[in-house]
C-alpha positions in Angstrom: 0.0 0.0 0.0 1.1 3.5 -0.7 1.3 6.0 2.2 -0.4 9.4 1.9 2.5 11.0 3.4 4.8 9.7 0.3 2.5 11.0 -2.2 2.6 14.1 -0.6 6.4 14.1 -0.3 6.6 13.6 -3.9 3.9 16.3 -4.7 6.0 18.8 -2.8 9.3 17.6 -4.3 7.7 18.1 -8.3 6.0 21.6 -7.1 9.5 22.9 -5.6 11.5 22.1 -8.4 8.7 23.9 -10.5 8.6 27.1 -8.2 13.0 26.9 -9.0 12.8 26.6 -12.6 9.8 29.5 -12.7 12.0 31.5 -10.3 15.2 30.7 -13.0 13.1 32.0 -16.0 11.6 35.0 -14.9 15.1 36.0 -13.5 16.5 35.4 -17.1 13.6 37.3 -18.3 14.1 40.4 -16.0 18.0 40.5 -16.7 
């Protein structure tokens, strides 16, 4: 069985890594 905690865990991992590279672009975009 899968624990909610872990698909949680992953969830947050994939949003941070999103939030980075959104960060990374914009700051491209602005320099």
């Amino acid at each position: 069985m899968i624990e909610g905690s872990n698909v949680y865990e992953i969830l947050d991992r994939i949003t941070f890594v999103i939030y980075i590279f959104f960060l990374m672009k914009t700051c491209h975009f602005r320099n």
